[in-house]
N, C-alpha and C positions, 0 to 999 in steps of 0.2 A: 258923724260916725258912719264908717261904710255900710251899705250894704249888699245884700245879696245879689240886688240888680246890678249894683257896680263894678261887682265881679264876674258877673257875666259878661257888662258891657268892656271891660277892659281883656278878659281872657279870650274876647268874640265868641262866645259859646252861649245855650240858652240856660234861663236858670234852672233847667230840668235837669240838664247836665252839672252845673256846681250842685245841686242838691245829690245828686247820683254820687260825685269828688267826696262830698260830707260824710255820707255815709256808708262810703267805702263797696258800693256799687259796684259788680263784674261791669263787663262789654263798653266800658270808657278809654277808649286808644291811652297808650302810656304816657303820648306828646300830649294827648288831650289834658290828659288827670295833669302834670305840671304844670301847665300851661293855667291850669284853673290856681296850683298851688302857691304860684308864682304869686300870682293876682293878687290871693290873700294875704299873702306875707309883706306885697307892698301896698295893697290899703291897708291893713294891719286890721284883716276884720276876722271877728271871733264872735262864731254864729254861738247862739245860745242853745247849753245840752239841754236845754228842757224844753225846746221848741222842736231841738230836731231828735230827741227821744219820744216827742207825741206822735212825732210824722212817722215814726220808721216802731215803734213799739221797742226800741232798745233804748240803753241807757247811757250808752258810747264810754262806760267802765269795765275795764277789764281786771279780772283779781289776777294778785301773783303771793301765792303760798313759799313762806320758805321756813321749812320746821327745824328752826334751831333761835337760839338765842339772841337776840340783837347783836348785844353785846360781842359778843363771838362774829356774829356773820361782819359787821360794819368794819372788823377787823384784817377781813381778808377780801384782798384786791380783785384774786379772782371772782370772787361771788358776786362784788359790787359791778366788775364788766359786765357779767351777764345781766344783772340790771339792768347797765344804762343801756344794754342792745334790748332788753326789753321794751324799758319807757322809752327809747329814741322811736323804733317802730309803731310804738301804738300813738305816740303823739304826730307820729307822721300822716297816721291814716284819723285822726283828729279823735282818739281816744284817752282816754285818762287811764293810771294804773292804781290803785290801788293795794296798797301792799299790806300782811299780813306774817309777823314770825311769831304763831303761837309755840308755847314749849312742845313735845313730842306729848304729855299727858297732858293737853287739854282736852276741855269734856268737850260733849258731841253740842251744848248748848253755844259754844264760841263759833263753832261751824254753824250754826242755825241762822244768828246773824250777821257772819258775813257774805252768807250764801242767799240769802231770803230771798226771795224769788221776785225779781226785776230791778235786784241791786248792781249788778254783773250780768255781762252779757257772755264772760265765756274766762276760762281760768288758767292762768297757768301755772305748774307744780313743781316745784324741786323734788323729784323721788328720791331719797337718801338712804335714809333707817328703814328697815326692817320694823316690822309692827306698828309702823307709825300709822297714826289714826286717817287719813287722808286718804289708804286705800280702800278702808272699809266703808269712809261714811261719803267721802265725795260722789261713788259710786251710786248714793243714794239720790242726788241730786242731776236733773235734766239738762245740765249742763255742757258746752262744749270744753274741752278741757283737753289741755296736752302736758304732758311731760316732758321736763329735764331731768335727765338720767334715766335709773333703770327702771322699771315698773314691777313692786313687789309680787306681785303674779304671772311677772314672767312674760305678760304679752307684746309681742315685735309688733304692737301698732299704738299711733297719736302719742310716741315719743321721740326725744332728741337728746344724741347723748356723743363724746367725744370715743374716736376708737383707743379705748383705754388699755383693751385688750391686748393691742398692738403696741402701744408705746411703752406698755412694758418690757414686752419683750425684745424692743427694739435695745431700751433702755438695761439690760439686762445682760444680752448678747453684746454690746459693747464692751461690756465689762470683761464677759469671756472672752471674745475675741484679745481683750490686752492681756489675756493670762490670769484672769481671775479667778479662781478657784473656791475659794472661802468667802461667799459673799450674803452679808445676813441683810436682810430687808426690815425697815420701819415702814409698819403697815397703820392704817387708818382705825377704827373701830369696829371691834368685831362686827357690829351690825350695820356697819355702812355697803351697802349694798355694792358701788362702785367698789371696792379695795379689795371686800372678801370673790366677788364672781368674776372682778374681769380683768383686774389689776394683778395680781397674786394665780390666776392661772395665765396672764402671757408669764408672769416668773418664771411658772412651771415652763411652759413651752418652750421659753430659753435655757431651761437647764436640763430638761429631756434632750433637745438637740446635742445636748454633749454630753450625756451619759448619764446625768448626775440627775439627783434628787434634791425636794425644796427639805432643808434640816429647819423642822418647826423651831427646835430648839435656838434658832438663830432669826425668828422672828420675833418683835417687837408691837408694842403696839403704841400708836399716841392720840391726839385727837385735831389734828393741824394743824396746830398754835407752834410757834415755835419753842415754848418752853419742854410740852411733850415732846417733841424732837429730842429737846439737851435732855431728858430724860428717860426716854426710850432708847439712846446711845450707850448711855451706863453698864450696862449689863454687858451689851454687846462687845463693850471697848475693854470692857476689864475684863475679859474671858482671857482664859489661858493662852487656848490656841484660836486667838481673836480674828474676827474678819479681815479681811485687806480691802475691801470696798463696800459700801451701803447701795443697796438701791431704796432711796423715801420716799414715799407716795406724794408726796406734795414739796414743795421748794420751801415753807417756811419751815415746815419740821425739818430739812435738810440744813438750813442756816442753827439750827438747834445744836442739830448733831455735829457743826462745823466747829460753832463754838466750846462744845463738851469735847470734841478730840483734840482741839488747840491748848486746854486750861491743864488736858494728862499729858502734853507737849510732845502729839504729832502731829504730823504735818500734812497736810492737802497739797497735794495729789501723792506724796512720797511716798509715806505710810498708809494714808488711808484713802482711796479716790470715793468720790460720794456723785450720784446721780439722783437730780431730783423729779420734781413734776408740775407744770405749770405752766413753768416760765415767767413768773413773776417779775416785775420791776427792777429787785431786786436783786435776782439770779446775775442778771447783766454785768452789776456794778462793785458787788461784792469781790475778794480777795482771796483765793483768784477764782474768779470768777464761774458759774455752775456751769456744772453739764447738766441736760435736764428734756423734758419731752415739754413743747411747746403746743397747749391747748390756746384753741381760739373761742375765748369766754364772748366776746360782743357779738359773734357770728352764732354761740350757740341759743342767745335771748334773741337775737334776729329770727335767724329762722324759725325757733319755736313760737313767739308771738305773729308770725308771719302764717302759720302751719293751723293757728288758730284760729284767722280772721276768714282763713278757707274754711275752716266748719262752722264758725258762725254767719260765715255769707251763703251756707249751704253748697258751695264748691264742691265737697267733698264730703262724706259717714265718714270715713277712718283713712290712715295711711299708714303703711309700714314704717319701721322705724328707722331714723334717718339719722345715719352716724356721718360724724362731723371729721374729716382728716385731721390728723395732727402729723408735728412738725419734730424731729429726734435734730438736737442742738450741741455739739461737740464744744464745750468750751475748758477752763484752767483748771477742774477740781477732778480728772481723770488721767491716769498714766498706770503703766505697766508694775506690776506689783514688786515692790525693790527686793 
């Protein structure tokens, strides 16, 4: 079995240096730190976390809070990228992640033990809901900790979140720009922090720029499943004087609504053009195929698990909040209102 001297001897460095690589130590050149990772990866050595948790007082575990339902999250692609940009990074820097989706009403005992003090060495959150218990009680704990998405309080620091602001309205103004006039949006849930503050005011900014006002009445809500999609369409599609295009906050409720307007027999892009939000696997391949705003979910667990080994390496107290570009995707399910 390797050890630690062998990876010095093979990386030519000393073992003060692979010990500094382990535990994710500043001031080790970049060629250095590979040079050491190299090493490990071909003696295939795997230092032990309770020997280099005595040396360092950490525990090289990092939490990742995601408050929604298994069930529900394991379901959607997007969430799971952010993941693996999560776990790829911390297993890079030789951390474990530890994962947690309590419901939105768990008690504050569930938070007790997964926070216990020297369980975790620093957290990271999916901010979503509104009232959800994570801003009150995490708060409570010494923690380094950073967010994905917005932060129920509103504060522009130790979070990461995609400019949502912007792709809406990108996604929005395409619409007008083909002549769209009548266009009703499927939004997220009222208390999802993304949809209601950053999502739904680029709308607005897109339909300010041309005169025109957001018609509540032609809002919708679902909860990004694609059935709420086919179901949040209903109302919309069977209106009198019905929309000619959807903007959906996500690409799977958009496949909902593709299929709820195909089953009353119109047709994408003719009758109805739909833009979605994602950019999903699936936006690509489907018939014809999405228009849609392109988030980059692996880049936003990158960074944030990145954003958090600088406050647990003491790097950094705080950073402003660091939005992530997105990508506005012209594909088969948009055209000019017939």
């Amino acid at each position: 079995m390797a050890t630690i001297y062998d990876v010095a001897r093979m990386a030519r460095v000393s073992t003060t240096t692979v010990s500094k690589v382990l535990s994710n130590t500043p001031y080790v050149s970049a060629k250095t730190r590979q040079r050491v990772l190299d090493a490990m990866q071909e003696l295939k050595y795997s230092p032990s976390l309770a020997a280099r948790g005595l040396s360092s007082n950490r525990t090289y575990v990092i939490g990742l809070i995601v408050p929604q339902a298994s069930d529900h999250s394991f379901k959607d692609p997007f969430l799971l990228e952010i993941i693996q940009g999560v776990e790829r990074t911390a297993n890079d820097s030789g951390y474990n992640v530890l994962l947690s989706m309590p419901e939105r009403s768990v008690s504050q005992n569930s938070y007790d033990r997964f926070l216990h003090p020297g369980y975790v060495d620093g957290i990271v959150t999916f901010e979503t809901f509104e009232g959800f218990i994570a801003d009150r009680e995490l708060a409570e704990y010494a923690l380094p900790r950073v967010s994905i998405g917005y932060r129920e309080d509103h504060q522009e620091v130790n979070s990461i979140h995609s400019d949502d602001r912007l792709g809406a309205y990108e996604g929005v103004k395409h619409l007008l720009e083909l002549g769209h006039r009548h266009i009703g949006v499927i939004s997220g849930p009222t208390n999802f922090i993304v949809a209601v503050d950053a999502r739904l005011q680029g709308v607005r900014d897109a339909l300010t720029e041309y005169g025109l006002s957001l018609d509540m009445s032609w809002v919708t809500y679902g909860d990004f499943s694609i059935q709420s999609g086919y179901q949040a369409a209903s109302p919309l599609l069977a209106a009198k004087d019905r929309p000619t295009a959807l903007f959906v906050m996500n690409d799977r409720m958009a496949l909902g609504a593709m299929r709820r307007a195909s089953e009353i027999g119109l047709h994408v892009p003719v009758d109805l053009s739909l833009v979605g939000f994602d950019d999903v696997p699936l936006a690509e391949v489907i018939e014809p195929p999405l228009t849609t705003i392109r988030q980059f979910p692996i880049e936003l667990g990158t960074v944030a698990t990145q954003q958090l080994f600088s406050l647990i390496n003491n790097e950094t107290v705080q950073f402003p909040s660091v939005v992530i570009p997105i990508e506005f995707v012209v594909r088969g399910s948009t055209a000019c209102p017939g």
